[in-house]
C-alpha positions as CSV (number, residue, x, y, z in Angstrom):
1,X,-60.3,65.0,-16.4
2,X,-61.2,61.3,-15.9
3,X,-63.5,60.2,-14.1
4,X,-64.0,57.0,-12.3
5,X,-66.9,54.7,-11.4
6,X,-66.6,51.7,-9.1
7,X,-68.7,48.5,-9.3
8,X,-68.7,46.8,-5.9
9,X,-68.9,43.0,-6.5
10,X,-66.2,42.5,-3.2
11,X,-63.0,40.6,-4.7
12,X,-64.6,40.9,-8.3
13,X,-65.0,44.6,-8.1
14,X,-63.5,46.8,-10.9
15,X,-63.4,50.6,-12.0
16,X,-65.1,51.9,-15.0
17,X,-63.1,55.0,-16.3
18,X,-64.6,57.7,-18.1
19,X,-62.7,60.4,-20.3
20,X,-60.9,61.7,-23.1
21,X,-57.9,60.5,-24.7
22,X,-57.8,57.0,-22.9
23,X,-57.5,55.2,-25.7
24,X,-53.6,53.9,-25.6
25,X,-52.7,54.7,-22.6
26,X,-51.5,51.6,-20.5
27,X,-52.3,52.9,-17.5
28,X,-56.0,51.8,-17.4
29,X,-55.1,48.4,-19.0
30,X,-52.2,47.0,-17.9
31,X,-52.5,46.7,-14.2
32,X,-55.8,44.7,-14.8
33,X,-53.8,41.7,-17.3
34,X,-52.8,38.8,-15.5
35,X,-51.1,36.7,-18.0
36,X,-49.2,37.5,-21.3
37,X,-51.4,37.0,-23.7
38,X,-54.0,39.1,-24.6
39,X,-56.4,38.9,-27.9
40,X,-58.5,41.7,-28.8
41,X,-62.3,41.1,-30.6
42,X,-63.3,44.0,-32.7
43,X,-65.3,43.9,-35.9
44,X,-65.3,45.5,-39.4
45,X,-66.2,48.7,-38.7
46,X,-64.0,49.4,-35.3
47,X,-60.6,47.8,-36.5
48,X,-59.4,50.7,-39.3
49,X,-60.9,53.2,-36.4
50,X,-59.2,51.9,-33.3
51,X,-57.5,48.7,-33.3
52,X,-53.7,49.9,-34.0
53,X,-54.2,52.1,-31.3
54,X,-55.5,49.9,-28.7
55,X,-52.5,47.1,-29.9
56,X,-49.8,50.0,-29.7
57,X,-51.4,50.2,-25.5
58,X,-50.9,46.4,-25.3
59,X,-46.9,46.4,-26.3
60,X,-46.1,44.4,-23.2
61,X,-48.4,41.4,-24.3
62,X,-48.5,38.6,-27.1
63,X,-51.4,40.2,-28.7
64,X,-53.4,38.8,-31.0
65,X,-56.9,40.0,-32.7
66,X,-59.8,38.6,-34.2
67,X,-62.1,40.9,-37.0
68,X,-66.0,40.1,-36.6
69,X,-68.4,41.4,-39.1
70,X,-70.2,44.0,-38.0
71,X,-74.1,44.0,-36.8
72,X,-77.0,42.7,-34.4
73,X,-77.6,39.5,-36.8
74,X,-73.9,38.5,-36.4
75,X,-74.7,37.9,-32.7
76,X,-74.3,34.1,-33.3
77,X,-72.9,30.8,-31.8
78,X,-71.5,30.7,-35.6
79,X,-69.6,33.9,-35.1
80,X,-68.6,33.8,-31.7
81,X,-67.0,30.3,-32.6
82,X,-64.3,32.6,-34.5
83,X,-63.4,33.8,-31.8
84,X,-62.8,30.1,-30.6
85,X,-60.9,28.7,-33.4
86,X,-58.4,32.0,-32.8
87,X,-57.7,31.1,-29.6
88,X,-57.1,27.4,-30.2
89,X,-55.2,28.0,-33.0
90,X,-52.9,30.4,-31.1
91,X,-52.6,28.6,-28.3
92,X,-53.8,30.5,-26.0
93,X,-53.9,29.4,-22.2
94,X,-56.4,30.1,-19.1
95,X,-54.3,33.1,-18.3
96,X,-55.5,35.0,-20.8
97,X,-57.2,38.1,-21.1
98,X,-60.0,39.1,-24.4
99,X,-60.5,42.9,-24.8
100,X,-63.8,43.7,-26.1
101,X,-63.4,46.9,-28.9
102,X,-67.0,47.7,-30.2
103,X,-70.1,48.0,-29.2
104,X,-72.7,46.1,-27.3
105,X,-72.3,43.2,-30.0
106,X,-68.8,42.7,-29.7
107,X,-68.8,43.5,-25.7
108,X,-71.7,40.6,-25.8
109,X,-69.9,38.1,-27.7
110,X,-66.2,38.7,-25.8
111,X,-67.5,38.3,-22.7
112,X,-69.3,35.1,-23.4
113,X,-66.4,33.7,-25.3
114,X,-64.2,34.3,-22.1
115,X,-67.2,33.1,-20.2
116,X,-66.9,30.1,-21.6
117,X,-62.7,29.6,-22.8
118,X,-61.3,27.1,-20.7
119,X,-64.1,27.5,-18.5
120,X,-63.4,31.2,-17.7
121,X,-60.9,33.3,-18.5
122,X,-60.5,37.9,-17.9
123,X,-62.2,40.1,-20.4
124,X,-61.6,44.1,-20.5
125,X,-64.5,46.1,-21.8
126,X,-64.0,49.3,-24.3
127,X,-67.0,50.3,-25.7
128,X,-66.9,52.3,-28.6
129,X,-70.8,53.5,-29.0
130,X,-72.7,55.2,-26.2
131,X,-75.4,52.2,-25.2
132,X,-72.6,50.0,-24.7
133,X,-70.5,53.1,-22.7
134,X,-73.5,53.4,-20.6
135,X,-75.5,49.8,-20.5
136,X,-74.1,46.8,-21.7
137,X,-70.6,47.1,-21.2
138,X,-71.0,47.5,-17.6
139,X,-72.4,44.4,-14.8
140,X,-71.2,41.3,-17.1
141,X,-74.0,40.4,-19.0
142,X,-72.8,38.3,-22.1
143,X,-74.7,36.0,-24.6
144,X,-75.9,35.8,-28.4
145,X,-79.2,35.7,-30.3
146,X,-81.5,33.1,-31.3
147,X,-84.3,33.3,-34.0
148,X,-86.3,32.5,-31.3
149,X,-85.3,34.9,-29.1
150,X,-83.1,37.9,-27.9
151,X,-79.7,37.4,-25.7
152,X,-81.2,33.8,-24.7
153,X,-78.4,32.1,-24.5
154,X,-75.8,33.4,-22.3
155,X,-73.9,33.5,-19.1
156,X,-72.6,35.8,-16.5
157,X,-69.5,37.5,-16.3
158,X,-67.5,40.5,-14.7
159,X,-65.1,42.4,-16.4
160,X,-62.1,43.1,-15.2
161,X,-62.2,47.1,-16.4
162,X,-63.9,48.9,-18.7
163,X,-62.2,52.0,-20.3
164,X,-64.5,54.3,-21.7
165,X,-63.1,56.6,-24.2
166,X,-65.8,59.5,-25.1
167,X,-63.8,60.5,-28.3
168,X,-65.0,57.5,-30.0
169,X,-68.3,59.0,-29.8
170,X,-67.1,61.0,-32.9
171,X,-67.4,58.6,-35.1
172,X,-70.7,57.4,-33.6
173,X,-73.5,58.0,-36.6
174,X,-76.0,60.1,-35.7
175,X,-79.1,57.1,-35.7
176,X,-76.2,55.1,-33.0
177,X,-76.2,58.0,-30.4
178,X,-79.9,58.4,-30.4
179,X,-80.1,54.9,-29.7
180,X,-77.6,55.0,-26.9
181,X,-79.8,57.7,-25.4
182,X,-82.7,55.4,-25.0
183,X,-80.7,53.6,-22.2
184,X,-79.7,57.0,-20.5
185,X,-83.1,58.2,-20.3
186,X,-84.3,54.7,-18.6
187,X,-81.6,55.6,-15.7
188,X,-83.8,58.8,-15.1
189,X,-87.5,57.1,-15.6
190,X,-86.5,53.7,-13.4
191,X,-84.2,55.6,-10.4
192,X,-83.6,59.2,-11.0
193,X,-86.3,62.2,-11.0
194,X,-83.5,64.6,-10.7
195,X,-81.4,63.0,-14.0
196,X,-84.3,62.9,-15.6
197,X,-84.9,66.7,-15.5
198,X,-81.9,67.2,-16.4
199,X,-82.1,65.4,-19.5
200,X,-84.8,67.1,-20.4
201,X,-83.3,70.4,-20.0
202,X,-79.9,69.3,-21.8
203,X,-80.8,66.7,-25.0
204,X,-80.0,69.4,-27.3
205,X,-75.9,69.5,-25.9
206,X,-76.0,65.4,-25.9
207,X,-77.3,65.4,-29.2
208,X,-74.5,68.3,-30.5
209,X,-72.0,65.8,-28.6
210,X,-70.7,68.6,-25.9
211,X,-68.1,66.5,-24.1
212,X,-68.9,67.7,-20.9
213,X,-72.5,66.6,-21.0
214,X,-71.8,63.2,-22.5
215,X,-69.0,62.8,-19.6
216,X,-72.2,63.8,-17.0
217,X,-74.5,61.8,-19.0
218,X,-72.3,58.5,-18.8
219,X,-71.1,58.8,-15.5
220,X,-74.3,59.4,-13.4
221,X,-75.8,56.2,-16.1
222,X,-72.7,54.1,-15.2
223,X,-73.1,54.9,-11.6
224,X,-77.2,54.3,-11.5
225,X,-76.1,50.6,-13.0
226,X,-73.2,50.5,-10.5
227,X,-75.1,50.7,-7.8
228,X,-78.2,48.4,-9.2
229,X,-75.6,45.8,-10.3
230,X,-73.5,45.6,-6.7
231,X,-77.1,45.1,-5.0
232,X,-78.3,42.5,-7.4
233,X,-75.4,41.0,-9.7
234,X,-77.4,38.6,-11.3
235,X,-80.6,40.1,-11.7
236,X,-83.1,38.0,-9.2
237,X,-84.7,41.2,-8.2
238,X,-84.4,45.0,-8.4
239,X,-81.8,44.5,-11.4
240,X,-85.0,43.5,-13.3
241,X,-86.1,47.5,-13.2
242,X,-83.3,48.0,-15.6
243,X,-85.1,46.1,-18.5
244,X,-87.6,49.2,-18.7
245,X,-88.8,48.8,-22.2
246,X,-86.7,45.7,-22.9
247,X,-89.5,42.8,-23.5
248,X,-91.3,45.0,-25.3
249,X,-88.2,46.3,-27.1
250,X,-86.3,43.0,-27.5
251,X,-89.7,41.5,-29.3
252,X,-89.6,44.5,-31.8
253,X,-86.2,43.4,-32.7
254,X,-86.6,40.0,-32.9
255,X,-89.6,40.5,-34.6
256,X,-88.6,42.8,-37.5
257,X,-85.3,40.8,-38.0
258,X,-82.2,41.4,-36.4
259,X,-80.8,44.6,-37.1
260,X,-83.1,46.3,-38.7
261,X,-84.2,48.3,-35.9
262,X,-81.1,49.2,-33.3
263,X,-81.4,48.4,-29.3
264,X,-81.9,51.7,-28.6
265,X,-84.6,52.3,-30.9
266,X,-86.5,49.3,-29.8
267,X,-86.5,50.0,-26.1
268,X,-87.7,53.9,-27.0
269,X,-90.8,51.9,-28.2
270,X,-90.9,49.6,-25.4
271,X,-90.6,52.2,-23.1
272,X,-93.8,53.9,-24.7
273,X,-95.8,50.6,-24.4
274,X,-94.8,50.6,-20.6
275,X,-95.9,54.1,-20.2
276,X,-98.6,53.4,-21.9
277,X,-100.1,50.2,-20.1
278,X,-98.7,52.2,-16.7
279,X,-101.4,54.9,-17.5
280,X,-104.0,52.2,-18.5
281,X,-103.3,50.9,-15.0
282,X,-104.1,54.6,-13.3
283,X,-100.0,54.6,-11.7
284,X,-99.1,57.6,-14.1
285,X,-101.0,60.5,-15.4
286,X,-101.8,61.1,-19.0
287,X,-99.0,64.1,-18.6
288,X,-96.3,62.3,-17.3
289,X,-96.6,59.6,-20.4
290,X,-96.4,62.9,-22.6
291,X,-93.3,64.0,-21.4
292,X,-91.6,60.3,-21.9
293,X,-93.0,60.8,-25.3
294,X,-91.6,64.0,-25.2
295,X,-88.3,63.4,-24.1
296,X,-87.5,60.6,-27.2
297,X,-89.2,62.5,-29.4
298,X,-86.2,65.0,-27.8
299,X,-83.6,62.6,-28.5
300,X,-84.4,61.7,-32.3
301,X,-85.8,58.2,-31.0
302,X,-89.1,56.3,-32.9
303,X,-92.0,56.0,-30.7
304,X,-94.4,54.0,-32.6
305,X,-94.8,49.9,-33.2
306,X,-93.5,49.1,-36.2
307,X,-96.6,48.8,-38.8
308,X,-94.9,45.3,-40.4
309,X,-94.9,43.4,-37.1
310,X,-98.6,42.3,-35.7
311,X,-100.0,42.5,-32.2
312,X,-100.0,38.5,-32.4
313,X,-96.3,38.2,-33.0
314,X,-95.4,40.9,-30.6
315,X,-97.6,39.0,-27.2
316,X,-95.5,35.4,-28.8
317,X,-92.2,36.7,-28.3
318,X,-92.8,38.6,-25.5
319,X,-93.2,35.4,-24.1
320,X,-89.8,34.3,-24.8
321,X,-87.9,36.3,-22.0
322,X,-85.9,35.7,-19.3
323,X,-88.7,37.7,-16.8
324,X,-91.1,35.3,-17.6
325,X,-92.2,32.9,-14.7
326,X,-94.3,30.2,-14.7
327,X,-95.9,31.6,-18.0
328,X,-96.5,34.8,-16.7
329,X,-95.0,37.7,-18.5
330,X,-93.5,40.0,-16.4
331,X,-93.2,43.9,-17.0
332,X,-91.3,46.8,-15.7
333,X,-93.9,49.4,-15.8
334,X,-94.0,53.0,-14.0
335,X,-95.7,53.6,-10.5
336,X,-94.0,57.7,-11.6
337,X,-91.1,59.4,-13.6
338,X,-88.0,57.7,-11.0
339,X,-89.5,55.2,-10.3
340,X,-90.3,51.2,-11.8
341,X,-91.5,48.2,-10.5
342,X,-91.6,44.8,-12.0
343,X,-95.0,43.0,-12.1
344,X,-97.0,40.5,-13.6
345,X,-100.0,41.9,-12.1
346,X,-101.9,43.6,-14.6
347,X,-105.2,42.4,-16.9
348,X,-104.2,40.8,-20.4
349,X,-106.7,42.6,-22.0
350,X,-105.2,45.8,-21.1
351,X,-101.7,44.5,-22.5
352,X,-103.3,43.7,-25.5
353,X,-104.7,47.4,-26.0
354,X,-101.2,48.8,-25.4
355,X,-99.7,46.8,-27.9
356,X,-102.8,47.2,-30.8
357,X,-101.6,49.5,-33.5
């Protein structure tokens, strides 16, 4: 049973399917290539996994690929430039197409090198790990890391599909689908009450990997984004609520080195620290920030601030983010469980409480 999502961008609108088994099948890739040649970005991890099998769905192209290493501190201009060279090397024209096979890394880096090829060429997104499945893979967000900051340079940019295959969860290590269920659970706290409750009642069957919760799971998160995306493609207002957790959680991870603590894992923290400062502020109740604890305790996820990483560096690189305006850091925080807002409005002092450990 496949199921299919649509993101509404008018002429730049494209499906997002969801299922078993659609890896190979040319069905969900072919109709969306313009040209003839096709080059597929994967890294070290992904290629002896899935690469021959996403070539052998390709027969009708030139294809070509291109190996990253794998991991969060890869996400450089360095690396992405192999993707470049490749391309240049081979030839290959503004008809193009890049396939993205990995995770949020790889489906990063792809689109931002097709972003920026020739001034634009197609990308296909298929994720391999649940965040990207659910998050990144979907409403063309690309970019790369700097030391001094997280996803900072970057542009943005639709792809064309994005093929989500749930059998590549089964490879997924156990600390990679925890951290993919941080995102899910920010679709319930930002939007949906009712997902939300249903999470709670069913982390047990994600966690175990039951197909037909992760289908549910990654279809009602792909169509919350959907829907956020098509209102607000490039994030100037309520596409902002879906960095729950993210400024707290990208300055965890820039802060204790790249890679050391996944995505997912960051943003449970950050979500905490909103919680947190949202009950300092009086908008939730002391019980509501218990079950958000509750629910990533639930899903195997860290909820503490790293002990290595000091309440000084955390407020600096919280000030390098892309919410910040006119030097004002700006938070998604919790008025209740479905529903965020984005605010700068809140005493310092109390930020600084939230983020003492």
């Amino acid at each position: 049973m496949i199921k299919t999502v649509n993101v509404d961008l008018g002429n730049r609108s494209y499906p997002i399917f969801i299922g078993q088994h659609l890896l190979g099948e040319k069905k969900h890739l072919t109709p969306y290539i313009k040209g003839q040649q096709v080059m597929v970005v994967t890294n070290e991890t992904i290629a002896p996994l899935y690469l021959e099998q996403t070539l052998a769905s390709l027969t009708d192209f030139k294809t070509s690929s291109v190996i990253l290493p794998d991991g969060e501190h890869y996400k450089t201009l360095e690396v992405l430039n192999k993707i470049f060279d490749q391309l240049l090397e081979q030839r290959f024209d503004r008809q193009c197409t890049l396939v993205a096979l990995g995770g949020g890394v790889i489906g990063d880096m792809t689109g931002f090198a097709a972003a920026c090829y020739q001034r634009g060429v197609d990308f296909i997104q298929i994720p391999t790990t649940l965040l990207a499945q659910v998050d990144s893979s979907v409403g063309g967000k690309t970019g790369v890391n700097h030391p001094l900051g997280k996803n900072m340079i970057g542009a943005f940019h639709q792809p064309q599909v994005v093929v989500c295959d749930t059998n590549t969860l089964n490879t997924l290590a156990d600390r990679e689908l925890s951290a993919g269920l941080a995102e899910i659970i920010k679709y319930g706290l930002i939007r949906d009450l009712s997902f939300f409750e249903w999470l709670e009642q069913n982390m047990q069957k994600l966690l175990n990997r039951d197909p037909e919760a992760l289908a549910f799971a990654i279809e009602r998160s792909c169509q919350n984004k959907a829907e956020v995306v098509a209102e607000d493609e490039h994030e100037g207002g309520v596409r902002a609520l879906l960095n729950l957790g993210h400024t707290f959680g990208h300055a965890i991870e820039t802060g204790g080195g790249y890679g050391t603590w996944l995505h997912g894992e960051a943003v449970s923290i950050g979500t905490i620290l909103a919680a947190d400062l949202s009950y300092k502020l009086g908008w939730i109740s002391e019980e509501a920030v218990q079950r958000i604890k509750a629910i990533f305790i639930a899903a195997r996820l860290p909820i503490d601030i790293p002990k290595n990483i000091s309440t000084d560096t955390l407020l600096n690189l919280m000030k390098v983010d892309k919410k910040v305006r006119s030097g004002r850091v700006r938070l998604v925080l919790l008025k209740s469980i479905g529903e965020a807002i984005l605010t700068a409005d809140y005493p310092a002092e109390l930020l600084v409480q939230t983020l003492q450990h």
